[in-house]
Wavefront OBJ file of the C-alpha trace (Angstrom):
o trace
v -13.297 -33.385 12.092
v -16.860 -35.287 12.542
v -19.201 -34.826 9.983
v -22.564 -35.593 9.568
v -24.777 -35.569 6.492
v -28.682 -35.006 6.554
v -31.174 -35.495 3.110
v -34.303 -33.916 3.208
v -36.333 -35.560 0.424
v -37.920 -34.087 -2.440
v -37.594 -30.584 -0.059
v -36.637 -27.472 -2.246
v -35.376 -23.942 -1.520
v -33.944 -21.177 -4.188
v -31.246 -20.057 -4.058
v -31.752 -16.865 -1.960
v -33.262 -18.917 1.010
v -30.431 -21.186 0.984
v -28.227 -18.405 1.806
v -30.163 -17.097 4.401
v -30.743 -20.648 5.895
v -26.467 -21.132 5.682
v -25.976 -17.777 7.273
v -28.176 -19.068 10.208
v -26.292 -22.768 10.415
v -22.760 -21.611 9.953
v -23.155 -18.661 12.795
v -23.509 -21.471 15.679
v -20.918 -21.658 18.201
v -18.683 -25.489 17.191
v -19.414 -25.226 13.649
v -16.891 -25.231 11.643
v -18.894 -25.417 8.598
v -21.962 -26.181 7.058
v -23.414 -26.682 3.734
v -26.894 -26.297 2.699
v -27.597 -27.330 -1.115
v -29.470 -29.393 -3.543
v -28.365 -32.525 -4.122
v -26.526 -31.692 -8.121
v -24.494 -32.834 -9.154
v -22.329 -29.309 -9.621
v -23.357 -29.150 -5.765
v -21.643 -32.656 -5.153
v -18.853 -31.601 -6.705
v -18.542 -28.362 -3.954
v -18.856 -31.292 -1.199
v -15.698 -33.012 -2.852
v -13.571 -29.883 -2.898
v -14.693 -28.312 0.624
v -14.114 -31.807 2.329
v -17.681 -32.747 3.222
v -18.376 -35.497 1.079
v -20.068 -38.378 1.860
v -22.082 -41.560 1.223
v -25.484 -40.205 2.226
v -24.219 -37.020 -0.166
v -23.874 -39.152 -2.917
v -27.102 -41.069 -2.830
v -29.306 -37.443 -2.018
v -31.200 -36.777 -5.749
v -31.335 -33.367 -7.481
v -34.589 -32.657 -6.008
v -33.778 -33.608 -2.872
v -31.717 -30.808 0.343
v -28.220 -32.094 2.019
v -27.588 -30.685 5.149
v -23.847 -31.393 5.673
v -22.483 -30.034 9.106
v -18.598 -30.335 10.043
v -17.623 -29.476 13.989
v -15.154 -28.109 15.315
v -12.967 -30.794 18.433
v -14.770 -30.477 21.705
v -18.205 -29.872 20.434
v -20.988 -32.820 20.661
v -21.901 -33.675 17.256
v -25.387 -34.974 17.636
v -26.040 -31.508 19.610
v -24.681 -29.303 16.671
v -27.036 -31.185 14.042
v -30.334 -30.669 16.280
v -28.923 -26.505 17.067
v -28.560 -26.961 12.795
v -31.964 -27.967 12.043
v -33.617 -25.641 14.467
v -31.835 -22.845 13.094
v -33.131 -23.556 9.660
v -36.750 -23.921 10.880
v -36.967 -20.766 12.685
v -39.090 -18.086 10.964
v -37.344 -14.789 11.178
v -38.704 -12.753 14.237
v -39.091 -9.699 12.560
v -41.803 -10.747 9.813
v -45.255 -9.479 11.342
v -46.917 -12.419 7.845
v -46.036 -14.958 7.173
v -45.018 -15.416 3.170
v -47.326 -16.151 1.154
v -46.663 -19.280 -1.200
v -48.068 -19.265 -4.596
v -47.429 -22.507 -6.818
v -46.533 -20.829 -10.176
v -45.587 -17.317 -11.681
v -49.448 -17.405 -13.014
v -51.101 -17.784 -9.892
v -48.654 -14.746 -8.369
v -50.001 -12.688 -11.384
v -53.506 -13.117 -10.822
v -53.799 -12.543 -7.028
v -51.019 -9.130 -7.805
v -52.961 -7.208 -10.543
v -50.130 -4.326 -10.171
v -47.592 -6.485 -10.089
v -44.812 -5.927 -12.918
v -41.389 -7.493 -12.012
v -40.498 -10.899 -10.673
v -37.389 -11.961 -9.146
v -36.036 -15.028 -9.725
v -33.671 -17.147 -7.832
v -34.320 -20.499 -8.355
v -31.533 -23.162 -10.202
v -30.060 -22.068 -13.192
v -31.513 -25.474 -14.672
v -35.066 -23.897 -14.510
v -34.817 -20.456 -14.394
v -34.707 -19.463 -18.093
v -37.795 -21.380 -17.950
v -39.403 -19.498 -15.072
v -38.540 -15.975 -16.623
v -40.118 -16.662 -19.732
v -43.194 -17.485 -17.953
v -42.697 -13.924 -16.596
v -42.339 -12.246 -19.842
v -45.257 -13.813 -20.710
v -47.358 -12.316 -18.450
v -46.017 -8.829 -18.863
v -43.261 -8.799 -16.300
v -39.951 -6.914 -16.318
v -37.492 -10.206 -14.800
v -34.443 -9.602 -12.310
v -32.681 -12.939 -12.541
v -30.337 -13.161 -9.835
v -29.935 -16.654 -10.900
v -26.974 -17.547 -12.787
v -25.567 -20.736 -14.162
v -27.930 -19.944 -17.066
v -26.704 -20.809 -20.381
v -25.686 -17.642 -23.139
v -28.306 -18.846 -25.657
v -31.094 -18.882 -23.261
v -29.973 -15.539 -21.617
v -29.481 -13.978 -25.450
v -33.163 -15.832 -26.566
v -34.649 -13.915 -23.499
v -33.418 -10.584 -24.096
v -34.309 -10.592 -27.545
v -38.060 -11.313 -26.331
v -38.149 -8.851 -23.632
v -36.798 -5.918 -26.284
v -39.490 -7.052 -28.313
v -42.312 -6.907 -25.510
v -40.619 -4.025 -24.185
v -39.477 -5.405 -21.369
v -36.443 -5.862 -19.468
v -34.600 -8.746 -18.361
v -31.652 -7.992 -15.947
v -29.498 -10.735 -15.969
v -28.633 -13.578 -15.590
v -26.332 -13.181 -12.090
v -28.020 -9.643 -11.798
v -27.344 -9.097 -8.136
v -27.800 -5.595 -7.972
v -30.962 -2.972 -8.594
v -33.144 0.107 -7.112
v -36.275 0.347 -9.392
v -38.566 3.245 -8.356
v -36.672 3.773 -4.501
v -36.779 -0.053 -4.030
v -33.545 -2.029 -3.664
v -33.587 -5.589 -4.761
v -31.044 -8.231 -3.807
v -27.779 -6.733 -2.634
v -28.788 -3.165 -3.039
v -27.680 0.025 -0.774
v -30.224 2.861 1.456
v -29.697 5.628 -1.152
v -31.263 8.633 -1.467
v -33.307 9.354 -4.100
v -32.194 12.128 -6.689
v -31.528 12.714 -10.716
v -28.557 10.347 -11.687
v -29.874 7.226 -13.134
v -27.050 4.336 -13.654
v -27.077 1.304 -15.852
v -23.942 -1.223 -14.695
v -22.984 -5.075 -16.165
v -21.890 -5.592 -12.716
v -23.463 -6.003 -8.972
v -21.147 -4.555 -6.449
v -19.505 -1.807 -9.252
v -23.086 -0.260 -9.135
v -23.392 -0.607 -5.279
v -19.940 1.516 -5.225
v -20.822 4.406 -7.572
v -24.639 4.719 -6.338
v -22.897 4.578 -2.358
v -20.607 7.333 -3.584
v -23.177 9.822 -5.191
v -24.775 9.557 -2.084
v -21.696 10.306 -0.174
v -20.884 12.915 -2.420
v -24.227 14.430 -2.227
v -26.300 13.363 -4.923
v -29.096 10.902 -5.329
v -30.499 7.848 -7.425
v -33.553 7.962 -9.255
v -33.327 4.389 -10.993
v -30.412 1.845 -10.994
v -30.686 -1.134 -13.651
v -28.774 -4.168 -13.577
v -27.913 -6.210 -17.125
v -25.930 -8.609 -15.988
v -22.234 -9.426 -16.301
v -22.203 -10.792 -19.955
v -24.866 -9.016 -21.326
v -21.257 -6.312 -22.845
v -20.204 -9.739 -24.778
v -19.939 -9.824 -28.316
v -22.514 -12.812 -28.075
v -25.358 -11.097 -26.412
v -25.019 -7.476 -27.920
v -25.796 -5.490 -24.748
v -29.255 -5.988 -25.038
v -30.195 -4.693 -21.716
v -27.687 -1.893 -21.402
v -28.805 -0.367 -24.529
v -32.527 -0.874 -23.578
v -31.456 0.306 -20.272
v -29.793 3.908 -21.528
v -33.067 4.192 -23.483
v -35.274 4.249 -20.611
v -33.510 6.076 -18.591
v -33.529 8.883 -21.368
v -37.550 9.127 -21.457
v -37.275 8.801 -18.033
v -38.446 12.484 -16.450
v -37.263 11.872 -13.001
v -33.402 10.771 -14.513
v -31.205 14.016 -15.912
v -27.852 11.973 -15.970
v -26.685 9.088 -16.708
v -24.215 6.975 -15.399
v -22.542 3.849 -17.197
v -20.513 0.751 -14.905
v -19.049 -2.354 -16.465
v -16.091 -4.201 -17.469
v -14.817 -2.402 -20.918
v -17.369 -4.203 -23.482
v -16.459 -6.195 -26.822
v -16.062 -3.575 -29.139
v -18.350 -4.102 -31.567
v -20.851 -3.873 -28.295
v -18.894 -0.703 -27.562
v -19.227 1.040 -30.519
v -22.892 0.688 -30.455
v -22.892 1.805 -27.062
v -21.431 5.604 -28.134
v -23.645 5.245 -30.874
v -26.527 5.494 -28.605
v -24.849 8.181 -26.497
v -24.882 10.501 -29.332
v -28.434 10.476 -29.635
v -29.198 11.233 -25.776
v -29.837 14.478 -24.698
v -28.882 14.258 -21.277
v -25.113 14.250 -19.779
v -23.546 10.616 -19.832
v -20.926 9.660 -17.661
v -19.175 6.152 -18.531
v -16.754 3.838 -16.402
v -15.815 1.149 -18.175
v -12.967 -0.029 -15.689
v -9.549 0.142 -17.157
v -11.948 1.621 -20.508
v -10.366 3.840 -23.556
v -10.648 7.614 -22.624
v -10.244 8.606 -25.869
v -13.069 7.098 -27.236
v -15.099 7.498 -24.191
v -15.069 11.301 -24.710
v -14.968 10.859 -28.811
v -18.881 9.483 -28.299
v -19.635 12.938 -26.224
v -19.881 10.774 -22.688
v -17.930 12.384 -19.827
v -14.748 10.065 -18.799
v -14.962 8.305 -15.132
v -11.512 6.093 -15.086
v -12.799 4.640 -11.529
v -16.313 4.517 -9.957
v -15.216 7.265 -7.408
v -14.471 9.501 -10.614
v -17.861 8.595 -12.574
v -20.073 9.126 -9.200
v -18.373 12.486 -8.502
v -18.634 13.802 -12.266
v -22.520 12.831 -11.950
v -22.728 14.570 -8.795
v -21.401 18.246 -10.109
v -23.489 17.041 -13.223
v -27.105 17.365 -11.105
v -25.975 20.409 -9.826
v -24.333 19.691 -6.407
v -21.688 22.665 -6.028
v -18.096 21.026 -6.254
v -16.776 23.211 -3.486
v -19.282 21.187 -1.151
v -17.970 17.836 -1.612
v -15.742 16.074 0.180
v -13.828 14.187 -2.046
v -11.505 12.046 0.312
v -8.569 12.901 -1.492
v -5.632 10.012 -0.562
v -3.883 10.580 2.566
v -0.312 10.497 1.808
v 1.014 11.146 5.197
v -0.477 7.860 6.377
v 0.958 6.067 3.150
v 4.280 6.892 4.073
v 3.601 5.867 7.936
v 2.517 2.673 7.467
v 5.749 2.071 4.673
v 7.962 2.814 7.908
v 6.273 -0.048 9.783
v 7.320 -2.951 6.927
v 10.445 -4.288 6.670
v 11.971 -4.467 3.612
v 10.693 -8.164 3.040
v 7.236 -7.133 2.858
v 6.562 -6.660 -0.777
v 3.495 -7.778 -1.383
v -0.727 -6.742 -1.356
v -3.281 -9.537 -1.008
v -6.876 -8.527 -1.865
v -9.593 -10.404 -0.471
v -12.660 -9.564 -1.978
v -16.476 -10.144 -1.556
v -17.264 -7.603 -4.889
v -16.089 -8.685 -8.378
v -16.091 -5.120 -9.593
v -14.239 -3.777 -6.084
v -11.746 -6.517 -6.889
v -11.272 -5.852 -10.902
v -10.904 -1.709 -10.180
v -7.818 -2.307 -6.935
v -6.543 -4.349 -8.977
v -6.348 -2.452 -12.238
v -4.735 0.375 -10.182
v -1.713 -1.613 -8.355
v -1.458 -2.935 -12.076
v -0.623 0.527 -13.175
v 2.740 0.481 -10.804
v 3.346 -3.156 -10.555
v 3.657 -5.663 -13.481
v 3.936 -9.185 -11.377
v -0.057 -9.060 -10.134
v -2.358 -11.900 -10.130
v -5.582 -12.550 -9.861
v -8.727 -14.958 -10.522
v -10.341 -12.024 -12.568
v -7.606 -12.124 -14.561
v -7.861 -12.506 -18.395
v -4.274 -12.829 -19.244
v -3.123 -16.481 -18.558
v 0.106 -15.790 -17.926
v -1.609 -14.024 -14.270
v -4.641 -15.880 -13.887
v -5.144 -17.992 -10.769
v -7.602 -20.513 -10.054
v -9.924 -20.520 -6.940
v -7.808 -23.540 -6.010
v -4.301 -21.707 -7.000
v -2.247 -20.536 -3.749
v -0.923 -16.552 -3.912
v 1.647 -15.313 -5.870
v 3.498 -11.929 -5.442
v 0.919 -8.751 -5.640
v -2.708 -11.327 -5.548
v -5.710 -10.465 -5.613
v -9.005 -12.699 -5.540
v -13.180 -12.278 -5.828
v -14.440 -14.434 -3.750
v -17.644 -13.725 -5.154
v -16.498 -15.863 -8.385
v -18.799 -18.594 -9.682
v -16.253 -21.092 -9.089
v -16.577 -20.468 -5.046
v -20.062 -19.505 -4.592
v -21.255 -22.966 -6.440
v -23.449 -24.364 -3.965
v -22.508 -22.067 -1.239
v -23.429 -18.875 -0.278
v -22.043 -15.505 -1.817
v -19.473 -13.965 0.365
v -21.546 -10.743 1.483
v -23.751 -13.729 3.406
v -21.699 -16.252 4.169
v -17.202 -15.223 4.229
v -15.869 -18.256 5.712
v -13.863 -18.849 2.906
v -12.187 -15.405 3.190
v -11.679 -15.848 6.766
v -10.140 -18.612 6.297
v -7.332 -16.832 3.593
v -7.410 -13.871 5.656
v -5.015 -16.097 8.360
v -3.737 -18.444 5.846
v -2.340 -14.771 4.024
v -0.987 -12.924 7.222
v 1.461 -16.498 7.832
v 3.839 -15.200 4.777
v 6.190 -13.304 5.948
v 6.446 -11.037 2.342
v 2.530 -9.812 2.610
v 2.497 -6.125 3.630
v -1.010 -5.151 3.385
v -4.099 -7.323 3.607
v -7.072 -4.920 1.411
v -10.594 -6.380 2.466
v -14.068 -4.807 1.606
v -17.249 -4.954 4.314
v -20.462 -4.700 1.995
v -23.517 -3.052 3.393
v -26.889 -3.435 2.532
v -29.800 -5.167 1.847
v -29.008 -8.486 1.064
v -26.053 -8.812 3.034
v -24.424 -9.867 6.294
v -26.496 -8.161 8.929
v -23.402 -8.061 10.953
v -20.335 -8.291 8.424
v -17.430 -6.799 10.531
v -18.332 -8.661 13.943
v -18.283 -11.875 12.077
v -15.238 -11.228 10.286
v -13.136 -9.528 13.708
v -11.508 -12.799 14.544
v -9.759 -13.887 11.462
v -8.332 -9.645 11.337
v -7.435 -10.448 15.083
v -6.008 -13.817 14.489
v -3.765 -12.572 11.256
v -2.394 -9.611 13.072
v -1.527 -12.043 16.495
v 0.552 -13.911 13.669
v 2.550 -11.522 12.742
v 3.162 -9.600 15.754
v 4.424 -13.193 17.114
v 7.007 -13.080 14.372
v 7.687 -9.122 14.527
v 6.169 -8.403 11.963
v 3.610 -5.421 11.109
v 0.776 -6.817 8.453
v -1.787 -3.249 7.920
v -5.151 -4.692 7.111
v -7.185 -2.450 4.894
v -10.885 -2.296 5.151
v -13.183 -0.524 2.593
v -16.852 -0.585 4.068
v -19.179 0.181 1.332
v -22.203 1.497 2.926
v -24.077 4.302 3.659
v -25.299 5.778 7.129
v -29.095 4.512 6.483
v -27.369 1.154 6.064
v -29.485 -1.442 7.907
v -26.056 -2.285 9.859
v -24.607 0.552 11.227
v -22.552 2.211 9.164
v -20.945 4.505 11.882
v -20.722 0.923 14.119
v -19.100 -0.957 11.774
v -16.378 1.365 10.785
v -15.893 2.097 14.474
v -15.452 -2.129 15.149
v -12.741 -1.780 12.655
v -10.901 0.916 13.758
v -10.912 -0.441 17.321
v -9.216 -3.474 15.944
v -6.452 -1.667 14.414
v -7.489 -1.793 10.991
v -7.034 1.484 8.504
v -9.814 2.502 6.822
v -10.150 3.530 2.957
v -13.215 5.924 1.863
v -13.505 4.224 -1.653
v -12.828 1.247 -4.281
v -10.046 3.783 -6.025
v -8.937 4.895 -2.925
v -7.809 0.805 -1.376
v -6.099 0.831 -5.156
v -4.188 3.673 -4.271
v -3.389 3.182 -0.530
v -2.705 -0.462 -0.728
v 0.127 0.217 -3.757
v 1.807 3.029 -2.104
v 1.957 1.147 1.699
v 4.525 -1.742 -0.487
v 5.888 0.803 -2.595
v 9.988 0.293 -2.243
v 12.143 3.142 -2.500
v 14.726 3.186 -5.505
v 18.357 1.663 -4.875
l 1 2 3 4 5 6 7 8 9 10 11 12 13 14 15 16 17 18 19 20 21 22 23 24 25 26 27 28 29 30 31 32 33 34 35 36 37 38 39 40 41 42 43 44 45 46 47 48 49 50 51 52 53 54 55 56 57 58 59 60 61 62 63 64 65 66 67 68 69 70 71 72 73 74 75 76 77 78 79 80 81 82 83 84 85 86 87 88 89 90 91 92 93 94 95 96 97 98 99 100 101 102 103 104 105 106 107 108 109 110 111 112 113 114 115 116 117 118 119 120 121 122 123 124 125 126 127 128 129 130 131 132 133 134 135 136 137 138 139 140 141 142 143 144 145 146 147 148 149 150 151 152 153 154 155 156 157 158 159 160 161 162 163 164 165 166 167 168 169 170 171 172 173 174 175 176 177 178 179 180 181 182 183 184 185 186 187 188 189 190 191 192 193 194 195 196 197 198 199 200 201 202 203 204 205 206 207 208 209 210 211 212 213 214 215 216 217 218 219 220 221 222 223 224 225 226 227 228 229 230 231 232 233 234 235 236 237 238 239 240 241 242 243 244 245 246 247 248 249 250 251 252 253 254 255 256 257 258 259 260 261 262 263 264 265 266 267 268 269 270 271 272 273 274 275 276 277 278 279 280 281 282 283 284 285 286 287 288 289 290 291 292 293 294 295 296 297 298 299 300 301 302 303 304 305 306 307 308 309 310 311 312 313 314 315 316 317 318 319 320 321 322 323 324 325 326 327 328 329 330 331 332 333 334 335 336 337 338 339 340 341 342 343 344 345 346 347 348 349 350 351 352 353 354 355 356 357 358 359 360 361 362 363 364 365 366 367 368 369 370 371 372 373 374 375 376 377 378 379 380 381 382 383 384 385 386 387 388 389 390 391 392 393 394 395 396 397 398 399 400 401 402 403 404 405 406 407 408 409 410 411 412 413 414 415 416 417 418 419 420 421 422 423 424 425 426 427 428 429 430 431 432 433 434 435 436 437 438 439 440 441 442 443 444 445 446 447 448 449 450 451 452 453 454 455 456 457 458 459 460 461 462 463 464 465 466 467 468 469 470 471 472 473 474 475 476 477 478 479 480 481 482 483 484 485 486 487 488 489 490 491 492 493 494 495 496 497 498 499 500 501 502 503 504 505 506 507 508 509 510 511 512 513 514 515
């Protein structure tokens, strides 16, 4: 396919406007695909993998934006570029001001008096750098940043505890502070569970599901995905339980993560023996027995910890719809496979979504793989083709270096999404539509022709493939909620009401009945 490579000079954007900006380029009719980045090196390197390398590439400087724009056959080239550019000029029509541009974290300080928590998204190479500035001036620091090394995240941390300050992150993706979301963040209503997760879309799911369940969020603090390692100690989850126990307007507690090292663990019930108010802890695939030995209420998925938080605050239990699993429809859509059709393929925007379907088809099946995966025996690289039960976050450093995240930009998933419904053993394709701020404003009209496309391949073969879509969202969604399920339905794809509830669905659809 044509390809043609454009270098601004010495012209930088973080990383947040460079997603927006690819969203933009990548939605134009003949483009196949497009790739807005700094000229890295690491950025290079996503050129040579995705195809799009090229001379001009290679001479572009680190401080220095490649435009790199692929078409698809029949489309004018030269016509594409000019639609690209344009697209990445244009201002956004909503914004009644324009932004105002302030030249260090200083100047931002001194024209904000009030002003007490920066986000920052700029290259990991600099944003230790920037954040410290922050602290410095008396600033809790989101850093949705990542590719920032351990010993600068672990220096930070220490500083902020000291200052009494908080540093979410590095690769913090995910917070409501005081009613406002920040970066990928859900419309929920505002109520008494406060939750402290080590991972982005894990809180999005159990703050979506109080607020389904009928609760409401009074605070929701990102850490960070390593800040559970051994190495940094669980600085900000620790600081982050603390606060939300002086905190008036928080009367439970929620916990999200990955199960933490164990020394970092046995702090952590440590500290939940000295609060007074109700903790609820999901560590995803975490010990219940010494959950509940530290006094913290057991949540063995995110489902589980948002409803026992819910009848926690005080929301009656007989008023809740739970979405218990439908088994008529399990056994429905088993009747539809043949025999060959063994197998699940997740294709996942959230890390978290990804880590808790997968830990629950682990629980019935042994041969599952994934690129989460810390035993080598099943881990897969982004670069690895499916084996058996497979299930992959494309959310993963290694695929959003120099590219968008997913929830912005899913051409890579559309692109598995077909290349998954061509084997003839996949059963069940499990997908999840993130809402929100932050994400696609549109996710489900953009991702309707690779669903369409996969099911026209098997149905050419005689085959059934049932695509599974989890939309995690609520009704005051910017996108539609209500819309976006609907889009899916009318495209023949089953709907699941939950993370646990894809697990559990997507295991029993392949499930084979004993010889």
């Amino acid at each position: 396919m044509p390809i043609r490579t454009i270098i601004k000079k010495n012209t930088y954007f973080d990383s947040v406007s460079l997603m927006t900006l690819s969203t933009r380029a990548n939605s134009i009719e003949g483009v196949k695909q497009v790739n807005v980045a700094m000229g890295t090196a690491m950025n290079k390197d996503v050129l040579k993998n995705v195809g799009l390398y090229t001379e001009e590439a290679e001479a572009a400087g680190k401080g220095d934006l490649m435009i790199v724009v692929e078409s698809r056959e029949g489309y004018d080239l030269d016509e594409l570029v000019k639609k690209v550019e344009e697209a990445m000029m244009r201002k956004s029509e909503n914004k009644e001001t324009a932004d105002i541009v302030y030249s260090s974290v200083e100047a931002a300080v001194q024209e904000n008096e009030n002003a007490n928590l920066a986000v920052i998204s700029v290259p990991g190479a600099y944003a230790a750098r920037v954040a410290r500035k922050a602290l410095n001036q008396g600033l809790h620091v989101m850093m949705f940043s990542d590719n920032v090394s351990l010993e600068e995240e672990i220096s930070l941390k220490k500083e902020a505890h000291e200052k009494g300050l908080f540093v979410m992150g590095p690769d913090c993706g995910t917070a409501i502070i005081n009613g406002q979301g920040l970066c990928f963040a859900n419309k929920i209503r505002k109520g008494k569970i406060g939750i402290v997760a080590a991972s982005g879309t894990g809180a999005q799911e159990v703050s979506v599901r109080i607020h389904d369940f009928g609760g409401g969020v009074s605070q929701l603090i990102g850490t960070g995905g390593r800040d559970l390692s051994e190495e940094v100690g669980g600085i900000m989850m620790l600081d982050g339980m603390g606060a939300l126990a002086e905190d008036e307007g928080t009367e439970i507690i929620v916990l999200v993560s990955k199960p933490p090292a164990k020394a970092v663990a046995e702090k952590i019930y440590k500290e939940v023996k000295k609060i007074s108010k109700p903790v609820v802890i999901c560590f995803i695939g975490g010990n219940k027995e010494e959950i509940e030995a530290s006094g913290a209420y057991y949540g063995k998925t995110t489902k589980q910890a948002a409803l026992q938080a819910v009848i926690l605050s005080g929301v009656p239990e007989e008023t809740i719809n739970k979405h218990a699993l439908n088994l008529p429809l399990i056994e429905e859509v088993k009747a539809k496979l043949n025999p060959q059709q063994k197998y699940i393929r997740g294709l996942f925007c959230g890390g978290t979504i990804c880590e808790e379907v997968t830990s629950l088809v682990r629980e019935k099946y042994s041969n599952v793989y994934s690129n989460l995966s810390k035993d080598p025996v099943y881990k897969l690289s982004h670069t690895d083709e499916s084996r058996a039960h497979t299930f992959i976050d494309f959310g993963d450093d290694q695929f959003t270096q120099g590219k968008p995240h997913p929830m912005i930009e899913p051409s890579l998933r559309l692109e598995r999404i077909v290349k998954e419904a061509r084997d003839p053993e996949v059963g069940v394709i499990a997908l999840d539509i993130i809402l929100g701020y932050g994400s696609h404003e549109d996710p489900v009209e953009v991702t309707l022709p690779a669903i369409r496309e996969a099911k026209a391949i098997a149905e050419k073969e005689g085959r059934h493939i049932e695509i599974l879509g989890f939309v995690l969202g609520t009704e005051l969604d910017p996108q539609n909620f209500d819309l976006q399920v609907k889009k899916l339905m009318d495209a023949g794809v089953t709907i699941s009401s939950s993370s646990e509830n894809t697990g559990l669905l997507s295991r029993g659809f392949v499930e084979k009945e004993e010889a």
